[in-house]
PDB file of N, CA, C and O in Angstrom, chain B, residues numbered from 101:
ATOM      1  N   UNK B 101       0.828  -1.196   0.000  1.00  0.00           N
ATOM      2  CA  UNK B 101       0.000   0.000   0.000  1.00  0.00           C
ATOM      3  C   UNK B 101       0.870   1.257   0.000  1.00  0.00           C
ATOM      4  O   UNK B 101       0.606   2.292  -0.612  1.00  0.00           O
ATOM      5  N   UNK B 102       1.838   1.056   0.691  1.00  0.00           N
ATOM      6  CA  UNK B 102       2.850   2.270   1.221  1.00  0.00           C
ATOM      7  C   UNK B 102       3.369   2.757  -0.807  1.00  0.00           C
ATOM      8  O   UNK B 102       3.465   3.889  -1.283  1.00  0.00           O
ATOM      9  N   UNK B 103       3.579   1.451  -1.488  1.00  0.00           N
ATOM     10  CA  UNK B 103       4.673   1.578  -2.551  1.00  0.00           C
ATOM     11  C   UNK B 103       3.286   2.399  -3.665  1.00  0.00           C
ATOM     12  O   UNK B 103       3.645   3.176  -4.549  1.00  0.00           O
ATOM     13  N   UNK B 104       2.207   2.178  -3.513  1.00  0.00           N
ATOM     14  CA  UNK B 104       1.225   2.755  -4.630  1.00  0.00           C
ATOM     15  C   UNK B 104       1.345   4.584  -4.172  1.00  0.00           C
ATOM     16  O   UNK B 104       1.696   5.571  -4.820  1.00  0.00           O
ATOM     17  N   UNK B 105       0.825   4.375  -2.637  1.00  0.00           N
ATOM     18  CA  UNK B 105       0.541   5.610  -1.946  1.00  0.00           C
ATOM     19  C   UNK B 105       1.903   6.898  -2.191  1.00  0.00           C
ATOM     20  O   UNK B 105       1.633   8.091  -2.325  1.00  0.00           O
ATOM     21  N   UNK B 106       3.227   6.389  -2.206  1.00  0.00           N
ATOM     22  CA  UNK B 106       4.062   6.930  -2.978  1.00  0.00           C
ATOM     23  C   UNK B 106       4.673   7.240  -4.156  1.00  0.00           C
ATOM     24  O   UNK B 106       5.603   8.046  -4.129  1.00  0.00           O
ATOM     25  N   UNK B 107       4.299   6.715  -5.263  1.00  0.00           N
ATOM     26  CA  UNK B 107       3.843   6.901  -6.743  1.00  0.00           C
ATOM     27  C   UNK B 107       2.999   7.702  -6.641  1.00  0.00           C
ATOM     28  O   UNK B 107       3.358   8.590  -7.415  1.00  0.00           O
ATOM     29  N   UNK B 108       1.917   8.055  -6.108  1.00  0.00           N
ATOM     30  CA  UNK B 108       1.136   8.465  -6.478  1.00  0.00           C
ATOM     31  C   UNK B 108       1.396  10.101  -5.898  1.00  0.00           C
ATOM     32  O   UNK B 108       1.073  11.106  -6.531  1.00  0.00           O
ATOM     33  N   UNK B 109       1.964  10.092  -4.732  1.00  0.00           N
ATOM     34  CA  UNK B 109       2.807  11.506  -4.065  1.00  0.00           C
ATOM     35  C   UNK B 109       4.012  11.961  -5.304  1.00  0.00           C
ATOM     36  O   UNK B 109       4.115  13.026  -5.913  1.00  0.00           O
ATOM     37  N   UNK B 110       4.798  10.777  -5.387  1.00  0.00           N
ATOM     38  CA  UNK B 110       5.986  11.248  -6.822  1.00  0.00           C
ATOM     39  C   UNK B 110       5.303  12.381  -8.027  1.00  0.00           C
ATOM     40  O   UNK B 110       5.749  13.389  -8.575  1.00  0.00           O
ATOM     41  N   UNK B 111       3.599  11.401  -8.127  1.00  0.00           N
ATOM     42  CA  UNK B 111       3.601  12.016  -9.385  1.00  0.00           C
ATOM     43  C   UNK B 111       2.896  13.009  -8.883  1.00  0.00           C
ATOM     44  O   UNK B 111       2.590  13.778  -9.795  1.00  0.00           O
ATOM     45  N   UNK B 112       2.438  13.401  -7.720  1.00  0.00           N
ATOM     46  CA  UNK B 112       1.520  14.657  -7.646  1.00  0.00           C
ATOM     47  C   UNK B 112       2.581  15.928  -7.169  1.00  0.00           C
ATOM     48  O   UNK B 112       2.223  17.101  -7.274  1.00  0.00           O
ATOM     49  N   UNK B 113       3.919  15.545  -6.637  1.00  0.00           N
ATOM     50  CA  UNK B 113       5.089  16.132  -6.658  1.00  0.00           C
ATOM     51  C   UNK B 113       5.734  16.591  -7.651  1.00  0.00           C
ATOM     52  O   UNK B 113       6.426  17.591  -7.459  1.00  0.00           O
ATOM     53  N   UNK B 114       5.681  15.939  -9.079  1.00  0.00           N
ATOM     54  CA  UNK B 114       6.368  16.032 -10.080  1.00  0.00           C
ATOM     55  C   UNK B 114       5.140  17.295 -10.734  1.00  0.00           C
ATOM     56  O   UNK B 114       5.401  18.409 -11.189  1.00  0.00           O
ATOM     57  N   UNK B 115       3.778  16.626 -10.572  1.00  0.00           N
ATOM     58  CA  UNK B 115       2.843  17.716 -11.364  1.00  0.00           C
ATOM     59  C   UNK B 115       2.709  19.460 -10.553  1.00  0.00           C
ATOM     60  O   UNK B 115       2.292  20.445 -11.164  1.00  0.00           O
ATOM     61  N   UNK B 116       3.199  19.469  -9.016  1.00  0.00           N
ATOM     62  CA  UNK B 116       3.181  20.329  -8.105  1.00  0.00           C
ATOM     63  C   UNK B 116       4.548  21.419  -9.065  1.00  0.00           C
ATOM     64  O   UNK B 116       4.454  22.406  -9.795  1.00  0.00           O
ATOM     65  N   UNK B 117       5.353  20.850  -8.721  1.00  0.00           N
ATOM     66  CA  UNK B 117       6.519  21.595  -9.532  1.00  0.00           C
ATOM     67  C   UNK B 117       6.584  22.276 -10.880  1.00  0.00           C
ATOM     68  O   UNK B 117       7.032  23.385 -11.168  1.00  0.00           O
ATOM     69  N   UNK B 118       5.955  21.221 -11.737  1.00  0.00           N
ATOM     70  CA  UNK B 118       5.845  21.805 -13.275  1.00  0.00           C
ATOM     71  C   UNK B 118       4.685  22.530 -13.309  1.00  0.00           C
ATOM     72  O   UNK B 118       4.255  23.133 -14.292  1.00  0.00           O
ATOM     73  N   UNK B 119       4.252  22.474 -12.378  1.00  0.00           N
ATOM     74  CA  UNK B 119       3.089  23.736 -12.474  1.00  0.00           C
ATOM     75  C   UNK B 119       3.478  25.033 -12.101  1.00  0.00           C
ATOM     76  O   UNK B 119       3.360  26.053 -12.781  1.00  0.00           O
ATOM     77  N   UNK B 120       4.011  24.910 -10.822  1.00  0.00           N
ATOM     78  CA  UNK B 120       4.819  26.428 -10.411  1.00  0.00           C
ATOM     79  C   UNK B 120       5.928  26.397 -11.117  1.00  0.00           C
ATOM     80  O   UNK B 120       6.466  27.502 -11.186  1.00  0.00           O
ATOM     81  N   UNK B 121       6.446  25.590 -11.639  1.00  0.00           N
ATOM     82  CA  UNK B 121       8.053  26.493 -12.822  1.00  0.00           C
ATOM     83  C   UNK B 121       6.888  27.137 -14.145  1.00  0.00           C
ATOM     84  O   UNK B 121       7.268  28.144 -14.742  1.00  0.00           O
ATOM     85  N   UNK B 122       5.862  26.674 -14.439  1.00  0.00           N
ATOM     86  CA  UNK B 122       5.267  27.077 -15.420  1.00  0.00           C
ATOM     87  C   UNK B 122       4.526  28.633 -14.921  1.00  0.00           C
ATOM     88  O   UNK B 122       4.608  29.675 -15.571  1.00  0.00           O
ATOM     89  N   UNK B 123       4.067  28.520 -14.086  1.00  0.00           N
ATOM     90  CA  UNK B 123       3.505  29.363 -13.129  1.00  0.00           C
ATOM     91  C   UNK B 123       4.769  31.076 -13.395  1.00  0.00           C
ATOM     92  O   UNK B 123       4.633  32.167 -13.948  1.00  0.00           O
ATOM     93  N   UNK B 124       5.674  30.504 -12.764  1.00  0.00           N
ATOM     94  CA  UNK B 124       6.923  31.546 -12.693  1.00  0.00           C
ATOM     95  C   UNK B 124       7.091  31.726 -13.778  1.00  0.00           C
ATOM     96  O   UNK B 124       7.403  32.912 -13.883  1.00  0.00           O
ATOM     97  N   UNK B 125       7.076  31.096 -15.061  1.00  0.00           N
ATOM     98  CA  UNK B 125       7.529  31.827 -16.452  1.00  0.00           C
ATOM     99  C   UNK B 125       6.164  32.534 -16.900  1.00  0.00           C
ATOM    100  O   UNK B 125       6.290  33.757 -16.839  1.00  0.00           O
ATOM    101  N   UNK B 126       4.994  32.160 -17.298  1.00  0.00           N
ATOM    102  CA  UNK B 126       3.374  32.895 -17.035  1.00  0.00           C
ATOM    103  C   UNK B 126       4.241  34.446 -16.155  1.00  0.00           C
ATOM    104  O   UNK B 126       4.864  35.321 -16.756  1.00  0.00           O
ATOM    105  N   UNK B 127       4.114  34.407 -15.310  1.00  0.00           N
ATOM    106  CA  UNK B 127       4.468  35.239 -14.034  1.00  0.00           C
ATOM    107  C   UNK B 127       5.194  36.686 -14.832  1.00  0.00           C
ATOM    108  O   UNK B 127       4.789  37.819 -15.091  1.00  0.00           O
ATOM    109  N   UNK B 128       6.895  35.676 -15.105  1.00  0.00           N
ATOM    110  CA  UNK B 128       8.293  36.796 -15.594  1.00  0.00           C
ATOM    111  C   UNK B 128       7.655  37.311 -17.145  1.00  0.00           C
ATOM    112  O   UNK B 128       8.465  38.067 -17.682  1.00  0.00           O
ATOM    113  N   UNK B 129       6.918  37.178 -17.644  1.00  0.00           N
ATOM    114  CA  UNK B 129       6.491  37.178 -18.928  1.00  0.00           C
ATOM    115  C   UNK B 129       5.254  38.381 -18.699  1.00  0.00           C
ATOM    116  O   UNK B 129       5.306  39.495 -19.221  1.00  0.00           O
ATOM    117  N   UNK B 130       4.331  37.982 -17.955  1.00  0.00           N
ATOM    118  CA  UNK B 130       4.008  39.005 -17.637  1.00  0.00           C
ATOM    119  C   UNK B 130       4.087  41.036 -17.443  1.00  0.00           C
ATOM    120  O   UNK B 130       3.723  42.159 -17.791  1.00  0.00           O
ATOM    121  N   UNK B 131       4.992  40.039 -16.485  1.00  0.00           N
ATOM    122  CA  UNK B 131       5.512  40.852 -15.921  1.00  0.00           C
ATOM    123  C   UNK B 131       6.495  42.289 -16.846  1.00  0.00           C
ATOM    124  O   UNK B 131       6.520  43.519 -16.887  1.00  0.00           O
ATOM    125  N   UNK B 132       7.190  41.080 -17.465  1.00  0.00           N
ATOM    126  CA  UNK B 132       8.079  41.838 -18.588  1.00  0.00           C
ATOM    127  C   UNK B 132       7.277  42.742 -19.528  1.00  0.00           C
ATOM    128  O   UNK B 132       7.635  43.875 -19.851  1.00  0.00           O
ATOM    129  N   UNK B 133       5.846  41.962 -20.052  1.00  0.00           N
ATOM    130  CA  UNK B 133       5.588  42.907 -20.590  1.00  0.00           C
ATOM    131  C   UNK B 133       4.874  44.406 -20.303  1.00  0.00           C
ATOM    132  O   UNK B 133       4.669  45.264 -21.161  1.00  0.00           O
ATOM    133  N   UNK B 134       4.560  44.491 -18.916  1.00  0.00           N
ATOM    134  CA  UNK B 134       4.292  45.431 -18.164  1.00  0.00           C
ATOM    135  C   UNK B 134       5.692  46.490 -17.822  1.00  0.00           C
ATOM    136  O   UNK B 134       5.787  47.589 -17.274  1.00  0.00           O
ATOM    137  N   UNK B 135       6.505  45.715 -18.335  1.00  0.00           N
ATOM    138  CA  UNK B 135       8.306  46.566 -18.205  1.00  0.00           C
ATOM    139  C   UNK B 135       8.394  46.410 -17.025  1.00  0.00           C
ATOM    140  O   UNK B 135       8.449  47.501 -16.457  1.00  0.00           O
ATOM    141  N   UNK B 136       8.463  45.050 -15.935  1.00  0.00           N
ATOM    142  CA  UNK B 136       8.625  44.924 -14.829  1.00  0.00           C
ATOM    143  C   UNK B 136       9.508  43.593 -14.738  1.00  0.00           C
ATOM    144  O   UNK B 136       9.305  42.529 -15.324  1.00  0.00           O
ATOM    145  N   UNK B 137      10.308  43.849 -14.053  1.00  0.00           N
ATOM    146  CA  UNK B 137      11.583  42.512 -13.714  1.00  0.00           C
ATOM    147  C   UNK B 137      12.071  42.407 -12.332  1.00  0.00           C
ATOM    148  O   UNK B 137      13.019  43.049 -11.879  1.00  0.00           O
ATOM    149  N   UNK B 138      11.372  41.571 -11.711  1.00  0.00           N
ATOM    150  CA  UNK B 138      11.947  41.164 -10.250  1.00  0.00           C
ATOM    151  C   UNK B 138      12.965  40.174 -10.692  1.00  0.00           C
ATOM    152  O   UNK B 138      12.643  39.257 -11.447  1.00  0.00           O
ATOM    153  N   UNK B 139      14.136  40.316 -10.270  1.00  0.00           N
ATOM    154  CA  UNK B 139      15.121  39.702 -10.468  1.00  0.00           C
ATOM    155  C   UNK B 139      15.562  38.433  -9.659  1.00  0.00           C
ATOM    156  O   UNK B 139      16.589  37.871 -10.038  1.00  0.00           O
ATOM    157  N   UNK B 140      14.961  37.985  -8.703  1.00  0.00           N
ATOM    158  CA  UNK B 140      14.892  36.653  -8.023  1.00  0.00           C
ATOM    159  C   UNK B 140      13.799  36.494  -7.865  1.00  0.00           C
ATOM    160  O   UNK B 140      13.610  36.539  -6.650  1.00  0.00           O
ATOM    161  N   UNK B 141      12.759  36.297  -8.456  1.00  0.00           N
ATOM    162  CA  UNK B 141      11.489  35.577  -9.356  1.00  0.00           C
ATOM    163  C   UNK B 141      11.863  34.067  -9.493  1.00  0.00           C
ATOM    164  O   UNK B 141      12.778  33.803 -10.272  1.00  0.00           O
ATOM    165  N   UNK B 142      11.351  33.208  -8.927  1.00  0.00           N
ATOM    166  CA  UNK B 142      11.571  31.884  -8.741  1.00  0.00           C
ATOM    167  C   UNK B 142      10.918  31.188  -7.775  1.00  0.00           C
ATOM    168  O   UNK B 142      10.281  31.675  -6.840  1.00  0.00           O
ATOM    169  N   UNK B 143      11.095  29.986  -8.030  1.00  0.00           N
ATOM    170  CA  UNK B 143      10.876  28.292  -7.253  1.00  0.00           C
ATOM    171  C   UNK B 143      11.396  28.946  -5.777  1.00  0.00           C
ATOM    172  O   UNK B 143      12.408  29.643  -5.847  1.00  0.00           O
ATOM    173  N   UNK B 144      10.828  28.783  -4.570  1.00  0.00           N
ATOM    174  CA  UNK B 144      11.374  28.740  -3.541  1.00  0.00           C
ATOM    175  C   UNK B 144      12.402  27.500  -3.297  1.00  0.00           C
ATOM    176  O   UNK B 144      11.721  26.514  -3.016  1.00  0.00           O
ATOM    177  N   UNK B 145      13.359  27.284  -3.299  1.00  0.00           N
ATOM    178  CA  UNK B 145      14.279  25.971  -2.893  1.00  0.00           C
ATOM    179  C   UNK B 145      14.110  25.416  -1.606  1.00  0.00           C
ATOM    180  O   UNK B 145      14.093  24.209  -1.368  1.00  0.00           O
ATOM    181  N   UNK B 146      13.977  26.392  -0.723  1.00  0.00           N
ATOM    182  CA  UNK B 146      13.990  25.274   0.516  1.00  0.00           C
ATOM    183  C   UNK B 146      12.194  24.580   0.551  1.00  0.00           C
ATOM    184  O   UNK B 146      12.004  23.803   1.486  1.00  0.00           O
ATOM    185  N   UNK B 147      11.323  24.761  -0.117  1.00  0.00           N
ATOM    186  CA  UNK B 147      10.100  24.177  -0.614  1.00  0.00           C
ATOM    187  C   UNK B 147      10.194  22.957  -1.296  1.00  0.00           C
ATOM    188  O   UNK B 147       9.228  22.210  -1.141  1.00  0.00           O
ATOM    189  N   UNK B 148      11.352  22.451  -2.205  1.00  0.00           N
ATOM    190  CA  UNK B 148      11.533  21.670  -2.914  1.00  0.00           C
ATOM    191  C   UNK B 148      12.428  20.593  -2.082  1.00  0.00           C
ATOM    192  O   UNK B 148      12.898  19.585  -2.611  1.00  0.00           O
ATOM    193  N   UNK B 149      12.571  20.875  -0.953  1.00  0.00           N
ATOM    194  CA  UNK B 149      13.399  19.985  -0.137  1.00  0.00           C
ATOM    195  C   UNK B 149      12.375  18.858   0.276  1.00  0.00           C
ATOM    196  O   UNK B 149      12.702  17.675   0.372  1.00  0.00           O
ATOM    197  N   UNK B 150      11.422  19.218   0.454  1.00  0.00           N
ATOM    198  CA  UNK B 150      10.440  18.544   1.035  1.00  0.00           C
ATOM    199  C   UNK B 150      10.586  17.308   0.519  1.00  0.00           C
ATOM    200  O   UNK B 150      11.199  17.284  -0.548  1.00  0.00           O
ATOM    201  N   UNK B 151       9.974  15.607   1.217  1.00  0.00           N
ATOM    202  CA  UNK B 151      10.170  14.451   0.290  1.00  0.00           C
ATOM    203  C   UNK B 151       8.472  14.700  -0.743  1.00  0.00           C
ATOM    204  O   UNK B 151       8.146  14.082  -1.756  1.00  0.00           O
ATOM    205  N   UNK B 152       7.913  15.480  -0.228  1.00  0.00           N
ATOM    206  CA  UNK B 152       6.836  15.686  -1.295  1.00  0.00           C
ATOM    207  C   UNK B 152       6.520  16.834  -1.765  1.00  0.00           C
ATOM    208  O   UNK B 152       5.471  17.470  -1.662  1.00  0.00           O
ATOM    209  N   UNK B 153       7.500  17.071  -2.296  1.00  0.00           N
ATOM    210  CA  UNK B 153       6.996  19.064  -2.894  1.00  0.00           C
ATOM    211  C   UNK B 153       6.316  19.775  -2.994  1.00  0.00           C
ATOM    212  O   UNK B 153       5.836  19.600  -4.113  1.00  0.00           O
ATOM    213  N   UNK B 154       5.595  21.061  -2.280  1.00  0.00           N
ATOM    214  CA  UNK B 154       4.524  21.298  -3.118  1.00  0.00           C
ATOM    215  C   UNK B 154       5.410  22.617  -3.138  1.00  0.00           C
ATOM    216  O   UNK B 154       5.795  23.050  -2.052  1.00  0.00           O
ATOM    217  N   UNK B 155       5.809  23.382  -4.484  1.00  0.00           N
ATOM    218  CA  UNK B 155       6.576  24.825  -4.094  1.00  0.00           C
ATOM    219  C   UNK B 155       5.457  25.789  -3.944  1.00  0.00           C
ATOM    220  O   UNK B 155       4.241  25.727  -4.121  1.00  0.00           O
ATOM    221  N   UNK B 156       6.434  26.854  -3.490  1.00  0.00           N
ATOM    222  CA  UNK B 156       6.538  27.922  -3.396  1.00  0.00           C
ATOM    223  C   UNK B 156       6.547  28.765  -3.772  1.00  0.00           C
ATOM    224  O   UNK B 156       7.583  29.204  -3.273  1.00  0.00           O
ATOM    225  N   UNK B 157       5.834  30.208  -4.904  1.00  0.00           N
ATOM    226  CA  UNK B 157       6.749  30.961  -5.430  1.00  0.00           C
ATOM    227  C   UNK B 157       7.697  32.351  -4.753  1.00  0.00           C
ATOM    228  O   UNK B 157       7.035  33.181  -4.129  1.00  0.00           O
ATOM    229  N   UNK B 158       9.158  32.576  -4.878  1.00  0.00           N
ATOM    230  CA  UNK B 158       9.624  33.546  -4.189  1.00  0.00           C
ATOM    231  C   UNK B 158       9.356  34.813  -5.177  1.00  0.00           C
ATOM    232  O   UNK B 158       9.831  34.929  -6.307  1.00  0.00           O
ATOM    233  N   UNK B 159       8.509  35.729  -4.526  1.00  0.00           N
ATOM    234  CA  UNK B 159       8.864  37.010  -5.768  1.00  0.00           C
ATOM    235  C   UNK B 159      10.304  37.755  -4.992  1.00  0.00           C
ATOM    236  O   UNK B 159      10.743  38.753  -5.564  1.00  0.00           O
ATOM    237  N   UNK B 160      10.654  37.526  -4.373  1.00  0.00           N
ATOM    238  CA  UNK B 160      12.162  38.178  -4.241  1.00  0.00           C
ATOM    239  C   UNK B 160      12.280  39.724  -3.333  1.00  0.00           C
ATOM    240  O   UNK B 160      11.593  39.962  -2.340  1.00  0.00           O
ATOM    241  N   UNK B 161      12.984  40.380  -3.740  1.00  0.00           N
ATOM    242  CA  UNK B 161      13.629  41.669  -3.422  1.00  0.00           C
ATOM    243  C   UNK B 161      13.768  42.275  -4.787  1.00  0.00           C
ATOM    244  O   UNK B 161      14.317  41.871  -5.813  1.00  0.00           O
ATOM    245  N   UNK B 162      12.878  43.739  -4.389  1.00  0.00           N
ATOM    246  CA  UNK B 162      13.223  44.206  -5.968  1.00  0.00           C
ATOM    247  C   UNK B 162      13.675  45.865  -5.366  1.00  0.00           C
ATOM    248  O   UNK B 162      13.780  45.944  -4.142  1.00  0.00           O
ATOM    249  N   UNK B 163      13.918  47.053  -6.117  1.00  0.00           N
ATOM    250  CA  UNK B 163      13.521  48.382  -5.743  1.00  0.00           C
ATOM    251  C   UNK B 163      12.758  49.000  -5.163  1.00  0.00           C
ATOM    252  O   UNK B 163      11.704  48.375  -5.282  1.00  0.00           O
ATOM    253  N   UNK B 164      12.603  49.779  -4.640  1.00  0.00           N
ATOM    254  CA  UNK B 164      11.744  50.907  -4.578  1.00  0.00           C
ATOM    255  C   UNK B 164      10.747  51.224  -5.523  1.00  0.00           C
ATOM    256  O   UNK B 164       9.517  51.174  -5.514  1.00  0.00           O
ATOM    257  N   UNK B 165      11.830  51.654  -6.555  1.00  0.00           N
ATOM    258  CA  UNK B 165      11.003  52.076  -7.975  1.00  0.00           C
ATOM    259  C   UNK B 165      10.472  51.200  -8.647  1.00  0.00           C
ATOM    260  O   UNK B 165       9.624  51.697  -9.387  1.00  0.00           O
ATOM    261  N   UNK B 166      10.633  49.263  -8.833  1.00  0.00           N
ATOM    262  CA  UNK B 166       9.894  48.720  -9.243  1.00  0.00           C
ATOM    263  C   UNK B 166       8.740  48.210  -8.127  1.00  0.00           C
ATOM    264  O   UNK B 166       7.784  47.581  -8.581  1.00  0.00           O
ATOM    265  N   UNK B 167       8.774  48.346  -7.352  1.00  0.00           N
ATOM    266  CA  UNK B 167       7.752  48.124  -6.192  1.00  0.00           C
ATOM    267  C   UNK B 167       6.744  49.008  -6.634  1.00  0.00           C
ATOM    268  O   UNK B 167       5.562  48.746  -6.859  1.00  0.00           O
ATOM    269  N   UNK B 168       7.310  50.029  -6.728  1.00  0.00           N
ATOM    270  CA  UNK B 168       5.621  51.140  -7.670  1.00  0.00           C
ATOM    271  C   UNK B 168       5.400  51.101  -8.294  1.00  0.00           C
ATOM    272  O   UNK B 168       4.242  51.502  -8.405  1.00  0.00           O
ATOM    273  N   UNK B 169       6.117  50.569  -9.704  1.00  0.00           N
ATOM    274  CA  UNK B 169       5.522  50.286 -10.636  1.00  0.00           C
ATOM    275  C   UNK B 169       4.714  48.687 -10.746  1.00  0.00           C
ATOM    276  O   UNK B 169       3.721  48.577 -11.465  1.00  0.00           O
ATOM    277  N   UNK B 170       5.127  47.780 -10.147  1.00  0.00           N
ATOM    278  CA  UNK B 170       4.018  46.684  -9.733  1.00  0.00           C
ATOM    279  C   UNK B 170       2.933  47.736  -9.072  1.00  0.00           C
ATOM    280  O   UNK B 170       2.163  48.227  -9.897  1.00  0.00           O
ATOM    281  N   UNK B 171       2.803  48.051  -8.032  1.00  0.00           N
ATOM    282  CA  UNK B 171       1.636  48.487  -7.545  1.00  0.00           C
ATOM    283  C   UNK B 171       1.000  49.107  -8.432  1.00  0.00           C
ATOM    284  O   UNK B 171      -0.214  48.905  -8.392  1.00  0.00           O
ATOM    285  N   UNK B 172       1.417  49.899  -9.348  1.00  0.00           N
ATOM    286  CA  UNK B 172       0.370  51.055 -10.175  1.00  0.00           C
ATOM    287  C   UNK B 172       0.027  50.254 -10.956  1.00  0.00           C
ATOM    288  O   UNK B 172      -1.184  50.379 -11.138  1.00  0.00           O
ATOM    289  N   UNK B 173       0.673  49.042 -11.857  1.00  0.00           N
ATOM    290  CA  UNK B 173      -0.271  48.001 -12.695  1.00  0.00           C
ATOM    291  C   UNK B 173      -1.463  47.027 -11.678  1.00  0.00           C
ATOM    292  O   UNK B 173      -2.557  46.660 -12.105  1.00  0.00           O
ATOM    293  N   UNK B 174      -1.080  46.821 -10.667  1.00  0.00           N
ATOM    294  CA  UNK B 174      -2.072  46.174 -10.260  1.00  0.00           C
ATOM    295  C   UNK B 174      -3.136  46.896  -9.804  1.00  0.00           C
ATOM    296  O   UNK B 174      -4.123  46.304  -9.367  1.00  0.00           O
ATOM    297  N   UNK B 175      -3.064  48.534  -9.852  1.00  0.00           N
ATOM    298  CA  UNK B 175      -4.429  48.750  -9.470  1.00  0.00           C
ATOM    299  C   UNK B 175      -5.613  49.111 -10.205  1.00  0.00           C
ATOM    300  O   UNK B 175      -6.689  49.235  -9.620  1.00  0.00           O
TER     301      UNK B 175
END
């Protein structure tokens, strides 16, 4: 039971991940075309440590000045 019940975590681990790396490019793409670039935009890593992944996304540390310009597109 244990060996199904973990296949079945692998693959909901494997689908967890390729969703948020897909997620984060959706995201930087966005973003870009709004003329906005957070520059550590990514997978959280210590999320992926987990034996069953589910990530994270980090939007990072950005400026000042791009901090307002996210805010003024999102409002």
């Amino acid at each position: 039971m244990r060996s199904a019940r973990h296949g079945h975590d692998a693959r909901h681990s494997t689908a967890c991940v390729e969703q948020a790396e897909e997620t984060v490019k959706e995201l930087r793409e966005a973003l870009a075309a709004a003329g906005i670039k957070l520059p550590t935009l990514r997978i959280d890593p210590a999320t992926l440590a987990r034996e069953a992944p589910c990530p994270l996304v980090e939007l990072g540390r950005c400026s000042v000045e791009t901090a307002a310009r996210l805010a003024a597109v999102l409002r």
